[in-house]
C-alpha positions in Angstrom: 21.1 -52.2 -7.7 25.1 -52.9 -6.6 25.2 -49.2 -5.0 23.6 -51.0 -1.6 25.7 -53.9 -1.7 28.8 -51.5 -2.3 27.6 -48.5 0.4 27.0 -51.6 2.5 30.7 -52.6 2.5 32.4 -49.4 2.5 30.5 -48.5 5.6 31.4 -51.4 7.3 35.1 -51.6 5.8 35.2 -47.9 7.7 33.7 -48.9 11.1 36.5 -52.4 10.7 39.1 -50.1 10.7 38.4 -47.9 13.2 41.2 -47.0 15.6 42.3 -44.2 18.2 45.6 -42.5 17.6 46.9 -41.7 20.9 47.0 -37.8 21.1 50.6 -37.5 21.8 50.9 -39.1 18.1 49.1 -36.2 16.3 51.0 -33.2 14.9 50.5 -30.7 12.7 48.3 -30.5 9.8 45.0 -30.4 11.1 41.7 -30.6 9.3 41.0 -26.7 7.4 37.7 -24.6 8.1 35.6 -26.0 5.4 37.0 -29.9 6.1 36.3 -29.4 10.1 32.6 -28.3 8.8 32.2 -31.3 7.0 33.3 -33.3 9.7 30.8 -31.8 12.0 27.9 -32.2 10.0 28.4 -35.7 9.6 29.2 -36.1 13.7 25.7 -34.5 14.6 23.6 -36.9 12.4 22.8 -39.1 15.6 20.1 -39.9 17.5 17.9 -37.7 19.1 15.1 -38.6 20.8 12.8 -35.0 20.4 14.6 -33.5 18.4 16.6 -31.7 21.8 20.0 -31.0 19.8 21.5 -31.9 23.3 25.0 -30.9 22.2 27.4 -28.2 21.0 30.6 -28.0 19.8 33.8 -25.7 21.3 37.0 -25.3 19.5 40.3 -25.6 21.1 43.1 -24.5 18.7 46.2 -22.6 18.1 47.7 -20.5 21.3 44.3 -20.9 23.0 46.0 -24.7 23.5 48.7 -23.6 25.7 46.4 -21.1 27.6 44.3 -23.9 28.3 47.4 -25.9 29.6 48.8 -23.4 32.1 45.0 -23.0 33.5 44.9 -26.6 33.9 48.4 -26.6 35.7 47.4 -23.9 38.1 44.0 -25.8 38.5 45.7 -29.2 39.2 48.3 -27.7 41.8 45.1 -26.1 43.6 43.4 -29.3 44.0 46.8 -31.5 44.6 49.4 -29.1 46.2 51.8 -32.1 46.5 51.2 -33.1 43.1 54.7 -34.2 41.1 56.0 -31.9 38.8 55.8 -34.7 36.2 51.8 -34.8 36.8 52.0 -30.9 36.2 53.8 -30.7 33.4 51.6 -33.9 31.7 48.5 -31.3 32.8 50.0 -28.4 31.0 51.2 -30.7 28.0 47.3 -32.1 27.8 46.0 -29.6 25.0 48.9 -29.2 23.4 49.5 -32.7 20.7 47.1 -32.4 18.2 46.8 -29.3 16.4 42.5 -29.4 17.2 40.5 -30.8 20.0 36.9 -30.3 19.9 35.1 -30.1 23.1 31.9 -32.1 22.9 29.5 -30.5 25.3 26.3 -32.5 26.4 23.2 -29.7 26.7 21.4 -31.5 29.5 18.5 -29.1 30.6 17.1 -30.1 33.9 13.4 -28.6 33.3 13.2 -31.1 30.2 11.0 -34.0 31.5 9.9 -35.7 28.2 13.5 -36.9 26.9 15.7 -38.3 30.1 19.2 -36.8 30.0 20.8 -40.0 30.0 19.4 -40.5 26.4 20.6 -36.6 26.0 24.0 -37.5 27.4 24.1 -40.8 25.0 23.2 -38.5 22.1 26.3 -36.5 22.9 28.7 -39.5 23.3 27.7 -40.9 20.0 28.3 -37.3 18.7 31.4 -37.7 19.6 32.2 -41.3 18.1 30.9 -40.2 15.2 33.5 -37.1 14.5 36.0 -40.0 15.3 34.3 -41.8 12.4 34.4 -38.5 10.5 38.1 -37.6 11.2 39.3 -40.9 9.8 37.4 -40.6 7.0 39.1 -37.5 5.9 42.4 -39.4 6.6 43.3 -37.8 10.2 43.9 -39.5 13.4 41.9 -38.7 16.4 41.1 -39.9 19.8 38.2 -39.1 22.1 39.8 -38.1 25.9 38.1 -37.3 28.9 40.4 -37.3 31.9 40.2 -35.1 35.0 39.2 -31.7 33.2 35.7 -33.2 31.6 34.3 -33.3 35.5 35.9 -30.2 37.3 33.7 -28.0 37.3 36.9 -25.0 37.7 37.4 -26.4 34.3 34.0 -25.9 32.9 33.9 -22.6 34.2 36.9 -22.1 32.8 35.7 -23.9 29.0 32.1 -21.5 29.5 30.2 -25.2 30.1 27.6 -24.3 32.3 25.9 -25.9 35.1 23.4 -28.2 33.4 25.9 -29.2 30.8 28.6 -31.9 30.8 32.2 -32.3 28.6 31.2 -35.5 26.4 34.8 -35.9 25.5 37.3 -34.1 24.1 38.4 -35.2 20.6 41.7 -34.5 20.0 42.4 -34.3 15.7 45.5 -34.3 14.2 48.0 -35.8 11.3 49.2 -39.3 12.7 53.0 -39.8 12.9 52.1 -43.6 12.1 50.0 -45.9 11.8 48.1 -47.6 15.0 48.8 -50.9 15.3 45.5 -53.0 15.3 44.3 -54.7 19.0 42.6 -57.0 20.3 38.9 -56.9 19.8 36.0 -58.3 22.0 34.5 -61.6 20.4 30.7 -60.1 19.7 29.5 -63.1 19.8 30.7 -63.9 23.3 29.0 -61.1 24.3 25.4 -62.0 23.2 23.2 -64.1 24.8 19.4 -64.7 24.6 16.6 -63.6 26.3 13.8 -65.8 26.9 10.9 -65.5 29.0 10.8 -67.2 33.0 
């Protein structure tokens, strides 16, 4: 009879604390094979209206980081040939923090007319809070980016995201150097009103 009470309370206790870790904050270890596993089959218990699965996962780890960041640079000079060197180097830096990012890919197949892809598209962003959730369960940091590279499409060609698909976010997972300091948080209650009928 207390398990409720107490899954109750740990469950909300988890989604209390919840905080980003900016991605230049994560280092080295990240989460192992089997822990990253875990983590994924907890992130893709959301909902899905039909059952579409409309998301995947793609790894970004290890050299493939750096590769990733020099493609970006080269991309970001092509669109911006002015651009600062600073903005170039922050481009080819982008990857490279946390020792993971996961590339949350919404599946959104045009010919689908029963499910609309915006609920396929929210399907895939809660996907990607919950691997937030998951990551700071098993004691890492993380913090869900999008930036420039989720809508290039150079990029997605680049990432193999094809033309019906969409980068949900990028979720960047890593060992925090320290703690986040808690913010500010919306009054819920401010933010709920009634609605009646005319």
């Amino acid at each position: 009879m207390n398990t409720v009470p107490n899954s109750a309370t740990d469950i909300l206790r988890s989604l209390d604390s919840r905080r980003s870790i900016p991605a230049r904050q994560l280092d080295a270890p990240g989460p192992d094979a089997a822990t990253l596993a875990r983590m994924l089959r907890a992130a893709v218990r959301v909902p899905d209206h039909g059952r579409r699965v409309p998301f995947r996962f793609l790894r970004i780890a290890g050299p493939a980081r750096a590769c990733l960041g020099e493609a970006l640079t080269a991309i970001a000079r092509h669109r911006d040939p002015d651009a600062s060197q600073a903005v170039l180097d922050k481009d080819r830096e982008r990857f490279n923090h946390a020792p993971l990012v996961i590339a949350v890919i919404a599946v959104l197949d045009a010919s689908d007319d029963k499910i609309p892809a915006q609920e396929r598209l929210l399907s895939a962003g809660c996907v990607c809070f919950a691997l937030l959730q998951a990551a700071q369960g098993h004691g890492f940091g993380a913090q869900w980016l999008t930036g420039w590279p989720a809508y290039d499409r150079q990029v997605h060609a680049l990432l193999g995201v094809g033309e019906e698909e969409r980068v949900a976010g990028f979720i960047h997972i890593g060992t925090p150097r320290a703690d986040a300091p808690e913010r500010e948080r919306p009054d819920p209650l401010a933010l709920l009103s009634d609605w009646s009928p005319a």
